[in-house]
PDB file of N, CA, C, O and CB in Angstrom:
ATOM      1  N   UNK A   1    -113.889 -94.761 -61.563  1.00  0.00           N
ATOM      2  CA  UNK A   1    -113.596 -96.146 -61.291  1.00  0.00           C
ATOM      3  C   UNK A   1    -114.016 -96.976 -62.505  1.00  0.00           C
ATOM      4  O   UNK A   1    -115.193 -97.210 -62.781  1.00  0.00           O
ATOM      5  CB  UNK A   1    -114.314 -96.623 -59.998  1.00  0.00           C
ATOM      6  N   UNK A   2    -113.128 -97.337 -63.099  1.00  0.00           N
ATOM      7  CA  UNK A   2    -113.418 -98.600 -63.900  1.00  0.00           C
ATOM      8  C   UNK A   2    -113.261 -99.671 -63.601  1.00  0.00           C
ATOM      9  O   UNK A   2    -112.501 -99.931 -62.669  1.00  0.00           O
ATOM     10  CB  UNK A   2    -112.947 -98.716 -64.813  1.00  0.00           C
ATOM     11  N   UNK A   3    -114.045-100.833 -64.411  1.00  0.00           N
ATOM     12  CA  UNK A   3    -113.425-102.569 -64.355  1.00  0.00           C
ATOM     13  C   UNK A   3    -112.790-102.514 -64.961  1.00  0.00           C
ATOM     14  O   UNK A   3    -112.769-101.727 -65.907  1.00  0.00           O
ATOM     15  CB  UNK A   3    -114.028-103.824 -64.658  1.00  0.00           C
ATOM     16  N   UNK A   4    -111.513-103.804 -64.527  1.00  0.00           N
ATOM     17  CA  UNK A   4    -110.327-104.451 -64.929  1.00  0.00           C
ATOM     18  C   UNK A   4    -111.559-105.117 -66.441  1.00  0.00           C
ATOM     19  O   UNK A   4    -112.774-105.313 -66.470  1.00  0.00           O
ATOM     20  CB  UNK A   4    -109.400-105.793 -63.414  1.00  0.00           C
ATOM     21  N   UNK A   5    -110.575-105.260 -67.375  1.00  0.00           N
ATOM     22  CA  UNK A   5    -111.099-106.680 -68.279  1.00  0.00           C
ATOM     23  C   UNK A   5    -110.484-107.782 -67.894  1.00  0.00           C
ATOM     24  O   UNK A   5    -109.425-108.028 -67.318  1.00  0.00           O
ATOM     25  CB  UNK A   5    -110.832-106.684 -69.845  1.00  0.00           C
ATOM     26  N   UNK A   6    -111.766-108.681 -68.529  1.00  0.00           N
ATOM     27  CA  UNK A   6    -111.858-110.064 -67.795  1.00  0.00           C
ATOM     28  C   UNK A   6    -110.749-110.782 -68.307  1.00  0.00           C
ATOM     29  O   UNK A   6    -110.163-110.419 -69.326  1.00  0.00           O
ATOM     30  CB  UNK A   6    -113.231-110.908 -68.033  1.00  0.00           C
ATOM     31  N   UNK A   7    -110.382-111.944 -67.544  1.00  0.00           N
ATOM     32  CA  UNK A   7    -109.001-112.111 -67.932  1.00  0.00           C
ATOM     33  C   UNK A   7    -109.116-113.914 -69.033  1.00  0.00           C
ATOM     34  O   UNK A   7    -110.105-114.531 -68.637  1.00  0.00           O
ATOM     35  CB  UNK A   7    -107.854-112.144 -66.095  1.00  0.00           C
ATOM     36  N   UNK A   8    -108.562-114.485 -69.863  1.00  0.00           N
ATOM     37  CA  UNK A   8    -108.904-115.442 -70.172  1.00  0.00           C
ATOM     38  C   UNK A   8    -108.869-116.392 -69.601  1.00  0.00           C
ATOM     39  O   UNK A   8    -109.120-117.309 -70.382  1.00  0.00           O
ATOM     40  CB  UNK A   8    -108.628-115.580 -70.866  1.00  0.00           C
ATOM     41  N   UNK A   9    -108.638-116.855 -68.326  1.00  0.00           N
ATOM     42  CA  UNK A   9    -109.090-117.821 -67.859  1.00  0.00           C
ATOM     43  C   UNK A   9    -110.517-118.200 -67.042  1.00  0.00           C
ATOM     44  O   UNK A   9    -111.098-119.274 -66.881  1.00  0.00           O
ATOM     45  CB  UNK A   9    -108.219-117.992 -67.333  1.00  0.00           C
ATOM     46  N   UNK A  10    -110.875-116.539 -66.509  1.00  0.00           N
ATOM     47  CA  UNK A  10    -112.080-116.516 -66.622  1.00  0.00           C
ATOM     48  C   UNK A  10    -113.634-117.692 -67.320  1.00  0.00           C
ATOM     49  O   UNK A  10    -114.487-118.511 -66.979  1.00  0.00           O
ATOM     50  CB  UNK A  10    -111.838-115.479 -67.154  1.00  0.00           C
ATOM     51  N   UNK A  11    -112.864-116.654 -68.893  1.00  0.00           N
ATOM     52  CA  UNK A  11    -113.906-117.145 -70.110  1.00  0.00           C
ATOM     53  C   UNK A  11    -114.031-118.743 -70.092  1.00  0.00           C
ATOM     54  O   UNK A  11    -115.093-119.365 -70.091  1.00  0.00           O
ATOM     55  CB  UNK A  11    -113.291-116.659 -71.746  1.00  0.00           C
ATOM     56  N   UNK A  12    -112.699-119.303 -70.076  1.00  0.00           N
ATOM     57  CA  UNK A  12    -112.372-120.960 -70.063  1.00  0.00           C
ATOM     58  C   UNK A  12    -113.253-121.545 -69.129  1.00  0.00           C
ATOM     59  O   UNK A  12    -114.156-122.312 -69.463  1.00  0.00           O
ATOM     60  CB  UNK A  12    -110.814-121.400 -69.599  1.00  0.00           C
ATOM     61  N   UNK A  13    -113.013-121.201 -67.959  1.00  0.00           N
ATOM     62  CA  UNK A  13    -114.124-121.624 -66.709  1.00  0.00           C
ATOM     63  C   UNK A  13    -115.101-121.456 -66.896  1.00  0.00           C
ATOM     64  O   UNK A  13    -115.840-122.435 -66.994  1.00  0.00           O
ATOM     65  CB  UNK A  13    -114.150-121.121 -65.548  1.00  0.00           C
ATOM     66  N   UNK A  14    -115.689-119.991 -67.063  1.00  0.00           N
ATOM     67  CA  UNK A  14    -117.543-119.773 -67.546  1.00  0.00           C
ATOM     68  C   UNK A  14    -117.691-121.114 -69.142  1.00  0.00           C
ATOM     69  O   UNK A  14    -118.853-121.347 -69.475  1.00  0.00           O
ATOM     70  CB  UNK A  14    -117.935-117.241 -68.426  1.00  0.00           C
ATOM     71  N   UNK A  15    -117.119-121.490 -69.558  1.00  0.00           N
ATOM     72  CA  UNK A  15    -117.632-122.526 -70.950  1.00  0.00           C
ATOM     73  C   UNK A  15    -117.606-123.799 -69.942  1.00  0.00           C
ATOM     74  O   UNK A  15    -118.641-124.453 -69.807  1.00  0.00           O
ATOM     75  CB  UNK A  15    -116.295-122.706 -72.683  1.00  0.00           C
ATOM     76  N   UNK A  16    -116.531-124.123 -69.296  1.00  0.00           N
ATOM     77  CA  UNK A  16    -116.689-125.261 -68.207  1.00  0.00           C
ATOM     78  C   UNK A  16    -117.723-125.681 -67.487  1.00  0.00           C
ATOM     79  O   UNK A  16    -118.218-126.808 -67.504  1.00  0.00           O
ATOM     80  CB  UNK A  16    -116.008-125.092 -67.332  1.00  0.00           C
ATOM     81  N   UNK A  17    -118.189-124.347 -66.565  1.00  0.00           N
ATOM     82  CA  UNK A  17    -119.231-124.322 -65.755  1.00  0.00           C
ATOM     83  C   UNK A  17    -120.248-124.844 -66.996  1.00  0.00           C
ATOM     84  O   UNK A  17    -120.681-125.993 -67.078  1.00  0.00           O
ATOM     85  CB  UNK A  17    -119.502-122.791 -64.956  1.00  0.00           C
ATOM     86  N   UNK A  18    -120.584-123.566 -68.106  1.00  0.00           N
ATOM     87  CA  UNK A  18    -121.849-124.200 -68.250  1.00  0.00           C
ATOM     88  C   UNK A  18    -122.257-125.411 -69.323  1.00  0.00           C
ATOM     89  O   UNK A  18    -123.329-125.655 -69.878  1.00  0.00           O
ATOM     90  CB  UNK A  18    -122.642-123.149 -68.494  1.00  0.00           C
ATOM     91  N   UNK A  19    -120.535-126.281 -69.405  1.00  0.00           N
ATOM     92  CA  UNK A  19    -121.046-127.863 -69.992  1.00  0.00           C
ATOM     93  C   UNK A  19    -121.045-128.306 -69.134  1.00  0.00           C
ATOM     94  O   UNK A  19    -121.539-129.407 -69.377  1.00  0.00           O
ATOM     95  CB  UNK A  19    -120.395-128.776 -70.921  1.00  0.00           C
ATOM     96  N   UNK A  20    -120.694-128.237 -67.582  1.00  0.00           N
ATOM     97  CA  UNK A  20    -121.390-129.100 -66.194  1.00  0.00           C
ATOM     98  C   UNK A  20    -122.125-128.691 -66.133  1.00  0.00           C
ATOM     99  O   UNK A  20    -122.936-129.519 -65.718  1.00  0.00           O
ATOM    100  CB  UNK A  20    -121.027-129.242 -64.903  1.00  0.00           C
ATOM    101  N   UNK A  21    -122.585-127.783 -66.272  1.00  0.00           N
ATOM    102  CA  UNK A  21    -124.210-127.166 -65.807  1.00  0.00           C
ATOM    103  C   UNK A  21    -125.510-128.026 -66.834  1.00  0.00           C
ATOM    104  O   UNK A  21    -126.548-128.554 -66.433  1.00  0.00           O
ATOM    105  CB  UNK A  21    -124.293-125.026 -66.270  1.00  0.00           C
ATOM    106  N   UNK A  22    -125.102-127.939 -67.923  1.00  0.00           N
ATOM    107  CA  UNK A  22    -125.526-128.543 -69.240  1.00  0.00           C
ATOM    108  C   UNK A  22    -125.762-130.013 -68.980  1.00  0.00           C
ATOM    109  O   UNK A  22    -126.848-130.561 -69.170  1.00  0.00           O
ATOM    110  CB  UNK A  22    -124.418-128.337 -70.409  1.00  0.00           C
ATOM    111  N   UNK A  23    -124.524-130.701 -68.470  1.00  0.00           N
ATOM    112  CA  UNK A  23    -124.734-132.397 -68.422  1.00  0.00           C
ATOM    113  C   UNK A  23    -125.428-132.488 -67.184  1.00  0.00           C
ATOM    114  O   UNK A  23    -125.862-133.639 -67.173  1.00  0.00           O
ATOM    115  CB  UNK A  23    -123.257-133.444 -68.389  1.00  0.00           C
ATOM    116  N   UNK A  24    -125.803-131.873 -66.054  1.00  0.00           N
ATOM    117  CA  UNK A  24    -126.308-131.697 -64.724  1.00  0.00           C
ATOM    118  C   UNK A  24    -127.592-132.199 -65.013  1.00  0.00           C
ATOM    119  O   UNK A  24    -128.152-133.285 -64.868  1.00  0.00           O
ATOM    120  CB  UNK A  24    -126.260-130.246 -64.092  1.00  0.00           C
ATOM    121  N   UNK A  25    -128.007-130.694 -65.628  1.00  0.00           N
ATOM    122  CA  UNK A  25    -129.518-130.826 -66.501  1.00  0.00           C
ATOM    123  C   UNK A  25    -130.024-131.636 -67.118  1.00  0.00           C
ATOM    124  O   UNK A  25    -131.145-132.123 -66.967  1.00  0.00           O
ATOM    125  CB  UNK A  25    -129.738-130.177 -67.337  1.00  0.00           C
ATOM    126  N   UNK A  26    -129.330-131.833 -67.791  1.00  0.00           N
ATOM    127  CA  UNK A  26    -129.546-133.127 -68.819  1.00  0.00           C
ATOM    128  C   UNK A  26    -130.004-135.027 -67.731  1.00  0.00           C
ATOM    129  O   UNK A  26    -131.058-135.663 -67.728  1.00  0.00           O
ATOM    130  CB  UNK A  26    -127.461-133.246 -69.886  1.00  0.00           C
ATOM    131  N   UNK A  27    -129.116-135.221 -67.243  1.00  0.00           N
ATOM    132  CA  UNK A  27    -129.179-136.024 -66.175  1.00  0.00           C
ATOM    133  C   UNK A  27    -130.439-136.145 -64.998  1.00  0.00           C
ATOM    134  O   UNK A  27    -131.077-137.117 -64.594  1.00  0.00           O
ATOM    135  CB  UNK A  27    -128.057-135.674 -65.619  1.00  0.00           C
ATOM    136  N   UNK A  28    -130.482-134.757 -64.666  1.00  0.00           N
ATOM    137  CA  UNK A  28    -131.699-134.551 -64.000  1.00  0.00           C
ATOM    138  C   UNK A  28    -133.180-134.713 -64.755  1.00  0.00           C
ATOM    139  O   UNK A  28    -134.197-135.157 -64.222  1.00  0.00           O
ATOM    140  CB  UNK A  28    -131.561-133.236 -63.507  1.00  0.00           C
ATOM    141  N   UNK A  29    -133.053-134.273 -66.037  1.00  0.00           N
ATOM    142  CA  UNK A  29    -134.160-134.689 -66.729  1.00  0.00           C
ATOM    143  C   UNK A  29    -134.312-136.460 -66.855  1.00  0.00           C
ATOM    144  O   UNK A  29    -135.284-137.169 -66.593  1.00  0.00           O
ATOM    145  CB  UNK A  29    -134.024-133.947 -68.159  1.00  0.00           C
ATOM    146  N   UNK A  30    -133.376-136.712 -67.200  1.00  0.00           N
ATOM    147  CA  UNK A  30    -133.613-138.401 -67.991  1.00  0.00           C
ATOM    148  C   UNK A  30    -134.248-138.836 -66.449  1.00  0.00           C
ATOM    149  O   UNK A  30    -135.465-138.994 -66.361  1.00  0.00           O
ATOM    150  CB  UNK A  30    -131.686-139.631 -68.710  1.00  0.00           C
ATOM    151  N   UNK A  31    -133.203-139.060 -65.004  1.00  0.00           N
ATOM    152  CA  UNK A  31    -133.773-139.373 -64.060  1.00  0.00           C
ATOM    153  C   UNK A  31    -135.587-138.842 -63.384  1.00  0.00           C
ATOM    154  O   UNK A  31    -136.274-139.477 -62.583  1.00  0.00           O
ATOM    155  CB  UNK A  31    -132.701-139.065 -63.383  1.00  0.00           C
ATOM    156  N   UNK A  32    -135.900-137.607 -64.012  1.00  0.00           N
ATOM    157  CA  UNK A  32    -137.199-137.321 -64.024  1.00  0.00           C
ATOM    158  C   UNK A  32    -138.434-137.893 -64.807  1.00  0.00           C
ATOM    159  O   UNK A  32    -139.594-138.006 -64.410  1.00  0.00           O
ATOM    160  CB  UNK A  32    -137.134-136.265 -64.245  1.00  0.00           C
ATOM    161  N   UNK A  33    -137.757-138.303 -66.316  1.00  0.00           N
ATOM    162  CA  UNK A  33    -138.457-138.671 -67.493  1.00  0.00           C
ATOM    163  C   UNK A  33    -138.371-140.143 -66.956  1.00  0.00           C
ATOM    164  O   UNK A  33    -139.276-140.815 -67.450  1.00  0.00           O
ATOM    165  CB  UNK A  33    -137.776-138.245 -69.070  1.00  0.00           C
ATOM    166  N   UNK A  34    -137.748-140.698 -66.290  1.00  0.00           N
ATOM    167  CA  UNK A  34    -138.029-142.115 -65.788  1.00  0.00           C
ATOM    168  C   UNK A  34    -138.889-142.807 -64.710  1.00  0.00           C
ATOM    169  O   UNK A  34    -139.320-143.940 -64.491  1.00  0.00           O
ATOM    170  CB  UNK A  34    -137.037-142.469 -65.489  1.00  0.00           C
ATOM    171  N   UNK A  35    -138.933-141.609 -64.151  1.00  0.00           N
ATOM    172  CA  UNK A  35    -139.590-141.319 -62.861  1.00  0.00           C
ATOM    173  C   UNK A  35    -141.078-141.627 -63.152  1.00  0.00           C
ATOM    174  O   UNK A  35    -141.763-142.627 -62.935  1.00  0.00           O
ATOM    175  CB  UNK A  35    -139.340-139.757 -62.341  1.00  0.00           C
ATOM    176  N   UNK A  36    -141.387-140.241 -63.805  1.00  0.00           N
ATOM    177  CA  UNK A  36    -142.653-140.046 -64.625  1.00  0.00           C
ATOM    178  C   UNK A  36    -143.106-141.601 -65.331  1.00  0.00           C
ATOM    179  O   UNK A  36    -144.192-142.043 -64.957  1.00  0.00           O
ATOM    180  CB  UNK A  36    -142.305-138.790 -65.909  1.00  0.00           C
ATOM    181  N   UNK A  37    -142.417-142.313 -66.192  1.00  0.00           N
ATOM    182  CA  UNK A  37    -142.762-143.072 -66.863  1.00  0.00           C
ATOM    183  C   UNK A  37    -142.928-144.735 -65.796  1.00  0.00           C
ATOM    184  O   UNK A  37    -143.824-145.579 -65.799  1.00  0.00           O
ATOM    185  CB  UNK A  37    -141.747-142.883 -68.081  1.00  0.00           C
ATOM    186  N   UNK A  38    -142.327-144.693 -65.422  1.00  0.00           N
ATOM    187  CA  UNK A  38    -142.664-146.030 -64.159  1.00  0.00           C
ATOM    188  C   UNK A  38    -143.684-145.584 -63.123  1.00  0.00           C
ATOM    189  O   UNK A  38    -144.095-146.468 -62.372  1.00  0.00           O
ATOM    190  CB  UNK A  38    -141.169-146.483 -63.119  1.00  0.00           C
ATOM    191  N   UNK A  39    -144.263-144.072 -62.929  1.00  0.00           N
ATOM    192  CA  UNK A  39    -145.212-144.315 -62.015  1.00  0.00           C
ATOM    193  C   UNK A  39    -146.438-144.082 -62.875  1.00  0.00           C
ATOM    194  O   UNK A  39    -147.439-144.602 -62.381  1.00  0.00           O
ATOM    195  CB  UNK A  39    -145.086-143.449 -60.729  1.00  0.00           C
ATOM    196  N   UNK A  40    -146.674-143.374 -64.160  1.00  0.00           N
ATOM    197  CA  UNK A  40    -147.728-143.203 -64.858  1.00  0.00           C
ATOM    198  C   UNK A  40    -147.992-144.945 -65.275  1.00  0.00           C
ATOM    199  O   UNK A  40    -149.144-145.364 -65.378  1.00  0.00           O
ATOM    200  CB  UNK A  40    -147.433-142.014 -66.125  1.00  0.00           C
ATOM    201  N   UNK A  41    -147.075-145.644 -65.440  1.00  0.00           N
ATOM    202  CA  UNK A  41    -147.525-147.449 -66.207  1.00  0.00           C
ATOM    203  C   UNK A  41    -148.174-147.853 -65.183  1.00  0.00           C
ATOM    204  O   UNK A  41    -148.885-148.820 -65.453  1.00  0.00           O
ATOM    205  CB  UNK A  41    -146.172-148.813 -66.620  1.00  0.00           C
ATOM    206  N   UNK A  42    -148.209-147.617 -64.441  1.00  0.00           N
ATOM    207  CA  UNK A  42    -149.215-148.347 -63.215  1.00  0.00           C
ATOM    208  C   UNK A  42    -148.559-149.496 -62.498  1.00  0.00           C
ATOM    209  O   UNK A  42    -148.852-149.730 -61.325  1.00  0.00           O
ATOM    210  CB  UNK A  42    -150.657-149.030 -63.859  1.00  0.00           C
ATOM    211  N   UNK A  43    -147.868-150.067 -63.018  1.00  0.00           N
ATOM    212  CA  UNK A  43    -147.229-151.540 -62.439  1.00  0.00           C
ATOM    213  C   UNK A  43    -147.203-151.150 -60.263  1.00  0.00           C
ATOM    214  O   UNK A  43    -147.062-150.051 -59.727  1.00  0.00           O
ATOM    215  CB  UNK A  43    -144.882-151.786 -63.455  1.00  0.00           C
ATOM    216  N   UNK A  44    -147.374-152.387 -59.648  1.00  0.00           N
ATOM    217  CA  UNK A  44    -147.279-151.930 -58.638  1.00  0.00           C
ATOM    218  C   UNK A  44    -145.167-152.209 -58.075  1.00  0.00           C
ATOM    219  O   UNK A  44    -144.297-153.067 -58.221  1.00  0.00           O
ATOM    220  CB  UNK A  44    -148.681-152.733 -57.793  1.00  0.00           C
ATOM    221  N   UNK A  45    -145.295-151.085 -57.547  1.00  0.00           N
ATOM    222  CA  UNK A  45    -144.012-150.999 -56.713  1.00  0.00           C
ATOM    223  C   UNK A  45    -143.714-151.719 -55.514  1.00  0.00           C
ATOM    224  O   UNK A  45    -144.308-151.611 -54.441  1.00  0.00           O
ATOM    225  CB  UNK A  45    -143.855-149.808 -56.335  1.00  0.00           C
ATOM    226  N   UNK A  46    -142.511-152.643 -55.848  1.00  0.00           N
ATOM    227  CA  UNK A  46    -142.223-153.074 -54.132  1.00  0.00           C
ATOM    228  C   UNK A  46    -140.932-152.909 -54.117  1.00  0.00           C
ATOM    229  O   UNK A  46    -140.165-153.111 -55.058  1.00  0.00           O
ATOM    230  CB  UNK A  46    -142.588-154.697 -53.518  1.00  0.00           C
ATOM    231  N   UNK A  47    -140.593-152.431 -52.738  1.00  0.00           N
ATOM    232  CA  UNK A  47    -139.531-152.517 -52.294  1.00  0.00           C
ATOM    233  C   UNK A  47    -138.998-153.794 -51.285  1.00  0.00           C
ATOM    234  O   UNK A  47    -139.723-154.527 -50.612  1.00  0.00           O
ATOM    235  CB  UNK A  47    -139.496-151.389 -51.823  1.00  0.00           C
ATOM    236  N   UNK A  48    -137.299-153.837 -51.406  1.00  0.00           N
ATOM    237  CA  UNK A  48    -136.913-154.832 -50.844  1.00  0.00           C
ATOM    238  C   UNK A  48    -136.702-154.355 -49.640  1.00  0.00           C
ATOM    239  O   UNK A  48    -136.016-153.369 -49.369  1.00  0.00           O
ATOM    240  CB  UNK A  48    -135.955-155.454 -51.406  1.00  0.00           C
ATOM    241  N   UNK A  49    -137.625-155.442 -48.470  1.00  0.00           N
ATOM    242  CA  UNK A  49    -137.586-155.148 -47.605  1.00  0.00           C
ATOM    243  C   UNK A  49    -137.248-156.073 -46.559  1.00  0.00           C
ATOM    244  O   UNK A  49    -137.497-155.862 -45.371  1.00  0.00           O
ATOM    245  CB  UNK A  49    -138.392-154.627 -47.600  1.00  0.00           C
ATOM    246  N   UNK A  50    -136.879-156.739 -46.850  1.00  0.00           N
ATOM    247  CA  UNK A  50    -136.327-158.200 -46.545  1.00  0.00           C
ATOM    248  C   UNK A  50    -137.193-159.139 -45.663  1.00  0.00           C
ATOM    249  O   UNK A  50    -137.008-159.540 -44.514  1.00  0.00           O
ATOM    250  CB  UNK A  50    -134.961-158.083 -45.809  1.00  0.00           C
ATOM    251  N   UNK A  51    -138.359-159.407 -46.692  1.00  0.00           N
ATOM    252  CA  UNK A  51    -139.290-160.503 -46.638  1.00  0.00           C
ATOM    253  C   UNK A  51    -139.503-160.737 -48.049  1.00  0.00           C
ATOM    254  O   UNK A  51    -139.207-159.994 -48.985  1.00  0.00           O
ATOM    255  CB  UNK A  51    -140.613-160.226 -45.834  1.00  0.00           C
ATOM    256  N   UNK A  52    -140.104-161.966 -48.073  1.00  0.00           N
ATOM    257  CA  UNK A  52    -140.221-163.062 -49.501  1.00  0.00           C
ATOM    258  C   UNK A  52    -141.283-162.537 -49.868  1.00  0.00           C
ATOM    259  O   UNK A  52    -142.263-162.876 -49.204  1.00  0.00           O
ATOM    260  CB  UNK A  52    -140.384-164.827 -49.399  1.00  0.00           C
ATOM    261  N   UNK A  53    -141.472-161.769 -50.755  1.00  0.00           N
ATOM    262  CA  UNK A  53    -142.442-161.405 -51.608  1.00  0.00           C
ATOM    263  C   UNK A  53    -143.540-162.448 -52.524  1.00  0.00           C
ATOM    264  O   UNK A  53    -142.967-162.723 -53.578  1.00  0.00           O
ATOM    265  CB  UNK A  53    -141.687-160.660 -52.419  1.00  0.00           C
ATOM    266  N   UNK A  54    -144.284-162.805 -52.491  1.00  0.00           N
ATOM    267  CA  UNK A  54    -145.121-163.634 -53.218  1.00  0.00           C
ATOM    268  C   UNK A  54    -145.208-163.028 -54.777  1.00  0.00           C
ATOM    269  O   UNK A  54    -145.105-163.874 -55.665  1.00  0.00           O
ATOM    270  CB  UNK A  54    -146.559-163.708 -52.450  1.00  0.00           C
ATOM    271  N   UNK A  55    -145.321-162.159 -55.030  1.00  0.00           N
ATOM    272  CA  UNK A  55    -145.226-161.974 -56.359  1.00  0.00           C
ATOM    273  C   UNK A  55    -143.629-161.971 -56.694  1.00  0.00           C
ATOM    274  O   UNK A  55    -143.369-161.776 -57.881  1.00  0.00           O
ATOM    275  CB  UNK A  55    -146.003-160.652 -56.762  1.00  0.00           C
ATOM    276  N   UNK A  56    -142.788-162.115 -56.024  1.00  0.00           N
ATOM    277  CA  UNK A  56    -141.262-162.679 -56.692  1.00  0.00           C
ATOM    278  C   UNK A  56    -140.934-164.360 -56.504  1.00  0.00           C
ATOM    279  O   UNK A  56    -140.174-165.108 -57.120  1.00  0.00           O
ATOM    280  CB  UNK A  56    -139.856-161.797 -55.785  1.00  0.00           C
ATOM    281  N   UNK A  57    -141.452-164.486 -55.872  1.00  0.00           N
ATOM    282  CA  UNK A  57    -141.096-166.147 -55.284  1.00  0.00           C
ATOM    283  C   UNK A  57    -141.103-167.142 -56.312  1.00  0.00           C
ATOM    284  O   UNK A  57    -142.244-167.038 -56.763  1.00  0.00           O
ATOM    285  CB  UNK A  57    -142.227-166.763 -54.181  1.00  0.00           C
ATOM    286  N   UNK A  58    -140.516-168.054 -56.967  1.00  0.00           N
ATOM    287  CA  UNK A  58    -140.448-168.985 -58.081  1.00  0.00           C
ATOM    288  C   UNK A  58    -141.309-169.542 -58.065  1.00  0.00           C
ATOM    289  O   UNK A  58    -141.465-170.196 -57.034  1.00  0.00           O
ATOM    290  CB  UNK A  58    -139.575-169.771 -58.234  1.00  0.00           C
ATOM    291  N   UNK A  59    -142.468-169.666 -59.205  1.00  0.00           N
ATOM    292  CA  UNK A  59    -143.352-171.136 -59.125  1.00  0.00           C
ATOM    293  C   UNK A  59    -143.141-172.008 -59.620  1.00  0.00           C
ATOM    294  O   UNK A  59    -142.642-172.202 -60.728  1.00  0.00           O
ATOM    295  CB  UNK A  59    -144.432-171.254 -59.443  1.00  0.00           C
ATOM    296  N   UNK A  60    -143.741-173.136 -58.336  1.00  0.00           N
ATOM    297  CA  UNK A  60    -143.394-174.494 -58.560  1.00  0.00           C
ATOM    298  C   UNK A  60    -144.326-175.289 -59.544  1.00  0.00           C
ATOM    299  O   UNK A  60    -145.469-175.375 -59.096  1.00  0.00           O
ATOM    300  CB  UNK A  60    -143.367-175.156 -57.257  1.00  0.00           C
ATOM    301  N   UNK A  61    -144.200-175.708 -60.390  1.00  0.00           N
ATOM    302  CA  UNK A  61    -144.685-176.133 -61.476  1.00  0.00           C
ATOM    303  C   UNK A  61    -145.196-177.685 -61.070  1.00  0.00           C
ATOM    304  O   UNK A  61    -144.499-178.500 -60.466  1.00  0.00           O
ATOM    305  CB  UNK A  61    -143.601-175.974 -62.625  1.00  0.00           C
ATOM    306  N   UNK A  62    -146.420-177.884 -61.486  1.00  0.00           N
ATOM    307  CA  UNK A  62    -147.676-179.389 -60.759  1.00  0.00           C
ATOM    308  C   UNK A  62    -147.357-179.852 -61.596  1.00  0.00           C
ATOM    309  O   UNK A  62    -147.075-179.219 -62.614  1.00  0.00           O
ATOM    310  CB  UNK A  62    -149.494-179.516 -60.512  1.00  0.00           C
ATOM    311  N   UNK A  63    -147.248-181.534 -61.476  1.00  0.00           N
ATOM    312  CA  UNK A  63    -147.649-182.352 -62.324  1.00  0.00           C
ATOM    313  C   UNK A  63    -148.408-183.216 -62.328  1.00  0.00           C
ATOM    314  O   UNK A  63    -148.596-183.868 -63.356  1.00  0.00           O
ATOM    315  CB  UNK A  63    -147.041-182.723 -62.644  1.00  0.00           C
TER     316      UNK A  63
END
């Protein structure tokens, strides 16, 4: 029993797959490397939760 050889459209698809596979990765990193970098700065996180946040609210300026 032998294998058939692979046929060229094969090959075309395996280079396909792995530049989606490639930009996948790539993507998944940056969204990780961003991740990392907004929770290591410390800043505090809020989410919108639909109440008026005091640290977003405009100040009104005294005179």
């Amino acid at each position: 029993m032998s294998f058939h050889p692979e046929h060229e459209i094969h090959k075309r698809r395996f280079g396909r797959n792995v530049g989606v596979g490639l930009t996948l990765v790539a993507f998944v990193a940056v969204v990780f490397a961003l991740t990392v970098v907004k929770v290591t700065r410390g800043d505090p996180m809020q989410g919108y939760d639909h109440v008026i946040q005091p640290a977003s609210a405009p100040v009104e300026a005294k005179e």
